[in-house]
C-alpha positions in Angstrom: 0.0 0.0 0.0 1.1 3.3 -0.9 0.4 6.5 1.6 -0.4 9.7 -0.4 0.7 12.7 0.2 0.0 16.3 -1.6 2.9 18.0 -3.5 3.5 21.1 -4.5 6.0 21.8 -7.2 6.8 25.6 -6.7 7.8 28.6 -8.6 11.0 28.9 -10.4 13.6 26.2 -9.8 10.8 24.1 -7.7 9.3 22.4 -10.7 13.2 20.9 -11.5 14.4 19.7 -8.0 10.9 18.0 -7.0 11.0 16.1 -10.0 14.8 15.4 -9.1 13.8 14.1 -5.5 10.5 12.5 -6.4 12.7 10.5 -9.6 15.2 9.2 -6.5 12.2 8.4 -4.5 10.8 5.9 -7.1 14.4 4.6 -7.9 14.3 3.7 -3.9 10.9 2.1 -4.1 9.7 4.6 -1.7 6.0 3.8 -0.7 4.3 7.2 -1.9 1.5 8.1 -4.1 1.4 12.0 -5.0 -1.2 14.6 -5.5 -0.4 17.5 -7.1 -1.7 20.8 -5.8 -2.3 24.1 -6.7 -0.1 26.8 -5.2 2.6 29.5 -6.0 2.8 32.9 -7.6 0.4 31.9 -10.7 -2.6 31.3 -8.4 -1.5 34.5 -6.3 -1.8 36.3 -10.0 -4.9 34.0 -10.5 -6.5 35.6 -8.3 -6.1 33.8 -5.1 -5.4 35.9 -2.6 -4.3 33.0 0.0 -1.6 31.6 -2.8 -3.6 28.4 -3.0 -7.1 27.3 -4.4 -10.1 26.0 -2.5 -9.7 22.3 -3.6 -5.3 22.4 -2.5 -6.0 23.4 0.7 -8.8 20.2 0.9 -6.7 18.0 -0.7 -4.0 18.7 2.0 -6.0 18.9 4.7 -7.3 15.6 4.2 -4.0 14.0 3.4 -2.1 15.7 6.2 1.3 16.1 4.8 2.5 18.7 2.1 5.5 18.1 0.4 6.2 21.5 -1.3 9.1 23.3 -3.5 10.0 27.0 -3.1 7.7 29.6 -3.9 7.2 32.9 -4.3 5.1 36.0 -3.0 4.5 38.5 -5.6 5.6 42.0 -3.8 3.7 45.5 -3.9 0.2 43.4 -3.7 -0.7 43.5 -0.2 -1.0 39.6 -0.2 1.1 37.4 2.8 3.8 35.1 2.2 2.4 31.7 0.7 5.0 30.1 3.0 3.8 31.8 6.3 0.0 31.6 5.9 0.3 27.5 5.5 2.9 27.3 8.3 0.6 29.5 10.3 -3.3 28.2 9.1 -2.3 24.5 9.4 -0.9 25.3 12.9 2.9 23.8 11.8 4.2 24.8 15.4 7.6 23.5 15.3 10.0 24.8 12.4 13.2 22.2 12.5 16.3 22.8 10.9 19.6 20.2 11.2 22.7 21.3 9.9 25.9 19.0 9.8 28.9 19.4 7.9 28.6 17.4 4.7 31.5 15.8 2.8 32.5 17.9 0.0 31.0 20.8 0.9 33.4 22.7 1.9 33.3 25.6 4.7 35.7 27.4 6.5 34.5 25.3 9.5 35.6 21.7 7.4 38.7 23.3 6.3 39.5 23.7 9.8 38.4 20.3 10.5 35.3 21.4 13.3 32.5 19.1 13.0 29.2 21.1 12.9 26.1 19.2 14.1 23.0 21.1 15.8 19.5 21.3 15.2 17.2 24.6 15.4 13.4 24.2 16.9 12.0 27.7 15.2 8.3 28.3 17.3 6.5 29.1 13.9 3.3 30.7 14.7 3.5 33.5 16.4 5.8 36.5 17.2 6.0 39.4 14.9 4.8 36.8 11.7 1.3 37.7 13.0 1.8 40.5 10.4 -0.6 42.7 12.9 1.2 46.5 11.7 -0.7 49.9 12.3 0.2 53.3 11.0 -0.2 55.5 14.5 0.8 58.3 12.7 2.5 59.4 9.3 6.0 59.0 10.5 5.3 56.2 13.3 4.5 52.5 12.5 3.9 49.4 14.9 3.5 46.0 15.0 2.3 43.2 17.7 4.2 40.9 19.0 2.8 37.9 20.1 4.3 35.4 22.3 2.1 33.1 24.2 2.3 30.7 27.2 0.6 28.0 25.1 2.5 28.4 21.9 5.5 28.6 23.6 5.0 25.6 25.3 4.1 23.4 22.7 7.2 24.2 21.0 9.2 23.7 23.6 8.2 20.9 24.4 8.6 19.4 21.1 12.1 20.7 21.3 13.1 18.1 24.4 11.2 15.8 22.7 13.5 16.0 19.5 16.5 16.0 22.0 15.4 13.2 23.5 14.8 11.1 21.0 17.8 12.4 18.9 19.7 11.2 22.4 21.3 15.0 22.7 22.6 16.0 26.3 22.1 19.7 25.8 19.1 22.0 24.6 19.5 25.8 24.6 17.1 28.5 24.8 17.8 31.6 22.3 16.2 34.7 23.8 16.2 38.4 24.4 14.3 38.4 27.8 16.9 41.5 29.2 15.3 43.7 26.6 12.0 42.0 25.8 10.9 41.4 29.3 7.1 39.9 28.9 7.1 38.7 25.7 11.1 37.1 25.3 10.4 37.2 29.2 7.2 34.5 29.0 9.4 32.4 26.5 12.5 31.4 28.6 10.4 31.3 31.7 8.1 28.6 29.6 11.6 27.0 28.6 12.5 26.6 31.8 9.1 25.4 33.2 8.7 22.6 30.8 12.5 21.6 31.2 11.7 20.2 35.1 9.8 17.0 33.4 13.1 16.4 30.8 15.9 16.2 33.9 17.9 14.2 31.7 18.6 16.8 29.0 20.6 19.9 30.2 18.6 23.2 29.9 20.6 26.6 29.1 19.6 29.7 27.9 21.9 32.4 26.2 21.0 36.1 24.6 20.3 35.6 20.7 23.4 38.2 20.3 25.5 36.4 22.3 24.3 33.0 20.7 24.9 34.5 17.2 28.3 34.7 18.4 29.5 32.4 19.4 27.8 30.1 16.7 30.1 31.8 13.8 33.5 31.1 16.4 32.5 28.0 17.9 29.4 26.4 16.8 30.2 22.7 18.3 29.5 24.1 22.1 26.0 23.4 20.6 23.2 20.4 20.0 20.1 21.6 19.4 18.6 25.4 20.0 14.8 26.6 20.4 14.3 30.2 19.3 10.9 32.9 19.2 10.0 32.6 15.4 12.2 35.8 14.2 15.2 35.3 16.0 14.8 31.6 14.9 14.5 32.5 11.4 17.6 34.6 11.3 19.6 32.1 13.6 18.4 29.2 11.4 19.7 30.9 8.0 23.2 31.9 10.0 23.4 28.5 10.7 22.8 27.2 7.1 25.7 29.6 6.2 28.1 27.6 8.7 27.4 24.7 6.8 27.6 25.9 2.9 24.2 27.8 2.5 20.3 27.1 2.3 20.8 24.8 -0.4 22.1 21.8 2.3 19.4 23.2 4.6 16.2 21.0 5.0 13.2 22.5 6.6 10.4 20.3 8.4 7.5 22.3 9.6 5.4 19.9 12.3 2.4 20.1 13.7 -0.3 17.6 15.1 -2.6 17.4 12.8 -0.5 18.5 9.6 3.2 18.3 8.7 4.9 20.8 6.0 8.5 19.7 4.5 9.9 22.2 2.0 13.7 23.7 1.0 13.3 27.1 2.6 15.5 28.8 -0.6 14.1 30.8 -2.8 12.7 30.5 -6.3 16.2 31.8 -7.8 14.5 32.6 -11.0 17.4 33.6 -13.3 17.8 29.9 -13.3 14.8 28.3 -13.7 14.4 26.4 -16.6 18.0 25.0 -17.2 18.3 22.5 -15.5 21.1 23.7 -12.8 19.7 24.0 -9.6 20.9 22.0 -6.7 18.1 19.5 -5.3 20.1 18.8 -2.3 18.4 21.3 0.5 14.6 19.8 -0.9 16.2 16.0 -1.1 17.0 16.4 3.1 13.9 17.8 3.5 12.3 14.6 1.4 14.3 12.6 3.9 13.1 14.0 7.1 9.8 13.5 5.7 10.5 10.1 5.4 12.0 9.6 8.7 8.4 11.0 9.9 6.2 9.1 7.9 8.3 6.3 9.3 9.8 5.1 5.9 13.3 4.7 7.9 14.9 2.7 5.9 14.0 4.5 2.9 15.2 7.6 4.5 18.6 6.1 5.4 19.6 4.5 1.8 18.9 7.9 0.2 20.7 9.8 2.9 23.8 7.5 2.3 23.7 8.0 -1.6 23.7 11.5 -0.8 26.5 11.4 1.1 28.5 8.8 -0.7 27.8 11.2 -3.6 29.0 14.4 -1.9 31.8 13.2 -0.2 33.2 11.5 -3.9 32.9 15.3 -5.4 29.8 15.3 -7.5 28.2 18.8 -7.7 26.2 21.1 -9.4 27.5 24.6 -10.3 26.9 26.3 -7.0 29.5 24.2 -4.8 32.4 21.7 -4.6 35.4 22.3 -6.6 35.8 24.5 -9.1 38.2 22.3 -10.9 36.1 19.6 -11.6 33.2 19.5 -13.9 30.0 20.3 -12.7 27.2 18.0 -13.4 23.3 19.5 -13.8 19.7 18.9 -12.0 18.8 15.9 -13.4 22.4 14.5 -13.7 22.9 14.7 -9.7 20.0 12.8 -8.6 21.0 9.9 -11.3 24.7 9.8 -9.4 22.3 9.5 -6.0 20.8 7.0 -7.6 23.7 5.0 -9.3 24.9 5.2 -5.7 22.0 3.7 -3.8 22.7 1.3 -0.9 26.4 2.8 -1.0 27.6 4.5 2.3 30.0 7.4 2.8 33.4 6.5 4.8 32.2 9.0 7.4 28.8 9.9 8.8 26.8 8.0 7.6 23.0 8.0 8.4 20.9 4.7 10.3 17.4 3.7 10.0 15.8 5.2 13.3 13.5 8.1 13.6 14.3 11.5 13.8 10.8 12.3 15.1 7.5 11.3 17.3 4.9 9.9 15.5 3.2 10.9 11.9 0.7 13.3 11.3 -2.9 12.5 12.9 -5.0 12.7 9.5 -7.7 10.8 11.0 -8.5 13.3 13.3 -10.8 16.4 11.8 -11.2 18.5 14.1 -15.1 20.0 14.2 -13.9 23.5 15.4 -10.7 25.9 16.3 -9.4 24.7 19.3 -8.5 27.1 21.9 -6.1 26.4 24.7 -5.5 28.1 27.9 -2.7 26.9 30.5 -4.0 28.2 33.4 -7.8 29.3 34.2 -9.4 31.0 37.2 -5.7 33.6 38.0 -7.2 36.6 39.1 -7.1 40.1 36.6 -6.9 43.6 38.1 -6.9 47.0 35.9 -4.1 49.2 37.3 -4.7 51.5 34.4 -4.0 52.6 30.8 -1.4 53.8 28.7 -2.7 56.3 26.1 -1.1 56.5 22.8 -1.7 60.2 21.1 -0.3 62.1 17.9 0.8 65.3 19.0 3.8 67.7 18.1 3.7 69.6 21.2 6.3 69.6 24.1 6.3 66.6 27.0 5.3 69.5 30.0 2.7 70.7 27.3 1.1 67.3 26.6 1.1 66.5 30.3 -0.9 69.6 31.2 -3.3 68.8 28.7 -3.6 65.0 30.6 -4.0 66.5 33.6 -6.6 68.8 32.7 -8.8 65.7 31.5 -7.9 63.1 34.8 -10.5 62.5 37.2 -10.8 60.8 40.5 -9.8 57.6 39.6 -6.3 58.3 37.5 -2.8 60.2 38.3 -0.2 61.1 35.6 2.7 58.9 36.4 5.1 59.3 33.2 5.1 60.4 29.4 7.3 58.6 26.8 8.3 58.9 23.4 9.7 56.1 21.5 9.6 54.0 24.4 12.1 56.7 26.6 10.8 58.5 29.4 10.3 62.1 28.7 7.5 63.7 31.8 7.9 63.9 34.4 12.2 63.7 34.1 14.0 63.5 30.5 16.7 65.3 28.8 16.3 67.7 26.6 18.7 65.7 24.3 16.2 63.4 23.8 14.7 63.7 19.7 11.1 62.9 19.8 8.6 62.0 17.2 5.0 63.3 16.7 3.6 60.2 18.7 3.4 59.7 22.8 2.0 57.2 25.6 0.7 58.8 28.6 0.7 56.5 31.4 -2.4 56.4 34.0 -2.4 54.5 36.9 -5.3 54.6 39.1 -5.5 56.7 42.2 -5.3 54.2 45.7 -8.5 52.2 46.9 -10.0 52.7 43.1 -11.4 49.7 41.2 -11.1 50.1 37.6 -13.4 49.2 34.9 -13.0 48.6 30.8 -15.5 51.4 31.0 -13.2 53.7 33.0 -10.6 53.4 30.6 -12.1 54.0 27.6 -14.1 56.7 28.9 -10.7 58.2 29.7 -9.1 57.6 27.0 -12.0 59.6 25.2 -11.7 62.7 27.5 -8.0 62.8 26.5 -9.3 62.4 22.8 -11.6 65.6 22.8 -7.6 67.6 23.2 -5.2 65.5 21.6 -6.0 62.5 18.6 -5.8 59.3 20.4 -3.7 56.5 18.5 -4.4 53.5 21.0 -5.0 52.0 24.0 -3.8 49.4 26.3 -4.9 48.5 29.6 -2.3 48.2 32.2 -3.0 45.1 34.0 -2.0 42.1 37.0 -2.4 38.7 36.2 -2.0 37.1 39.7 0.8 39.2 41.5 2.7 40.0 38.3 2.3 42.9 36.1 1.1 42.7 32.3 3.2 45.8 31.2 6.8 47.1 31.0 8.7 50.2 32.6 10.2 53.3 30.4 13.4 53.5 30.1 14.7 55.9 32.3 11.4 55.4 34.4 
């Protein structure tokens, strides 16, 4: 029996190294049956705003894996990324990335005989990929960041599991919780709560700047790293440079309901069509779909051809020695497979899992789930920061605040750009045409939504108000951040 799976060629090169990897596949008697779907620039240009039609989306959400070559977002449309809204609709949580030194591709870090072997958990929902921007003002622009408790956790968590199972000592957390303090902040404190039921894997966390770092001087202090979804994104494509680019760089996108394996390069147009692109970074990805589906030993003999090919000097135009001929597309995946059940003289791969379990495609879920770690913590509105356009001074504004407070609010601090400005500053400090004006209510007040936004609307008959937040305590912590200088 054959499983089946839905594949999407791509744009540019995509439609030349799928049919590369799928060719090797059938040469390995690899138990897959395809179905071809719909997706790329031409049905963005068809009209398509989501990058995909109505019956591709079915087709893979009743098969539960997507198998997919690189595509491309046409720019100055206002449409998203066809890559982000399937990681992101299909709830792929966990972005993994391994990167090991490969024979024959040379580095400076194989030159200099330093092994590189560490995998990169991306979370791949959330963060500032929510694409949720706002124009406050003409010169000011914003975005959200999202980082939540259960998001994080379910990456993270899938992180120790792929340690675990990959029999790795050491997982690291990439952060920047001394800058970021709730959202970064919620992160490594999730990394950190889920690490107490993995004792036997060693738990660290290190600044992203830091970690950047020391990855480019000495990238074998590492295993495996779990990273928000930008910093992981960045950290993931520095990491494919230490090994000889994105093209050696698989992706796997996981989630429990459906799995996404793609190369994460781009489209490289001023190629496509001849025949010269290099299959390799969509091949690995092939193979850790394998290793997922189960197909082990499948994934293995490919894995070894590839290597054994690598590591005897057979490349395409974009690696490997310069002296030697190199070969095209379709000629490198007929050396891997000429070279099937052969095995390199050094790391070789074995037939065992590199994850959990395979996509649940029997379960449909009926609606959106919605998950909450911890119900019932109590909630308490402190007050409001008020976001205004306004070109007039800090003391200027703050008379104008204090002129529309009543009972229930005190001025505590003004702030442009995220710097404290009222009640101290420095006149030193340059200033856009957009403010926050912090309220906190006056002692023995309870606060309503009502309060606030009644407020917020006094403030708005003197000044034009941008936005609001509430200021709030979850518990006995606080839901916002300090000024600087505050």
């Amino acid at each position: 029996m054959k499983t089946k799976i839905a594949v999407a060629k791509g744009d540019g090169i995509g439609p030349e190294i799928m049919e590369a990897v799928l060719n090797i596949f059938e040469a390995n008697e690899v138990p897959l049956a395809y179905e071809f779907v719909e997706m790329g620039k031409s049905y963005f240009d068809a009209g398509h705003s989501t990058g995909m039609t109505d019956a591709a989306m079915q087709t893979i959400e009743n098969l539960g894996i997507l198998f997919k070559g690189p595509m491309e977002t046409p720019k100055g449309k206002g449409v998203k990324s066809i890559n982000v809204t399937a990681r992101k609709v299909w709830n792929t949580y966990a972005n993994q990335r391994d990167f090991r030194t490969l024979n024959g591709v040379q580095t400076v870090f194989s030159k200099a005989g330093i092994p590189i072997n560490l995998t990169i958990i991306r979370e791949n929902i959330e963060d500032t990929y929510g694409g949720i921007e706002h124009m406050l003002t003409n010169d000011v622009a914003v975005g959200r960041r999202i980082i939540t408790r259960p998001g994080s956790a379910q990456v993270i968590r899938y992180a120790f599991e792929m340690a675990r199972r990959k029999g790795l000592k050491k997982l690291a957390c990439g952060h920047k919780a001394n800058i970021m303090k709730l959202t970064d902040g919620l992160f490594l404190e999730t990394f950190y709560e889920v690490a107490k039921g993995y004792p036997d894997i060693q738990a660290s966390d290190i600044i992203v700047d830091d970690l950047c770092m020391k990855l480019v001087s000495h990238p074998e202090m590492f295993q495996a790293i779990v990273l928000t979804n930008l910093q992981g994104d960045i950290v993931s494509d520095l990491c494919a440079g230490l090994v000889g680019g994105l093209g050696f760089a698989p992706s796997a996108n996981i989630g429990d309901n459906i799995s996404i394996f793609e190369a994460v390069h781009g489209t490289a147009p001023d190629i496509a069509g001849r025949n010269i692109a290099n299959p390799t970074a969509l091949l690995l990805s092939g193979i850790s779909m394998l290793r997922y589906m189960g197909f082990t030993a499948n994934a293995a003999t490919i894995e070894n051809a590839l290597l054994y090919t690598l590591e005897k000097g057979v490349h395409t135009g974009d690696f490997g020695d310069r002296s030697t001929k190199s070969v095209n597309t379709t000629e490198f995946a007929q050396c891997i497979i000429a070279n099937l059940g052969k095995h390199p003289s050094s790391g070789g791969a074995f037939s065992q899992p590199n994850f959990e379990c395979k996509t649940n495609v029997d379960f449909r879920p009926t609606q959106n789930k919605i998950t909450v770690t911890e119900s019932g913590i109590k909630e308490e509105i402190l007050g409001a920061d008020i976001f205004i356009e306004s070109e007039l001074q800090p003391a200027e504004i703050a008379e104008i605040a204090k002129s529309k407070l009543n009972e229930k609010f005190d001025l505590i601090m003004i702030s442009n750009r995220g710097t404290q400005v009222w009640p101290t500053g420095s006149v030193y400090t340059e200033l856009v045409n957009q403010f926050r004006i912090r309220l906190e209510k006056t002692e023995g007040v309870e606060l309503s939504q009502k309060d606030i936004f009644n407020i917020a609307s006094e403030v708005s008959d003197a000044v034009k108000v941008c936005s609001v937040e509430f200021l709030m305590k979850f518990g006995d912590k606080l839901g916002y951040s300090l000024a600087q200088g505050q």
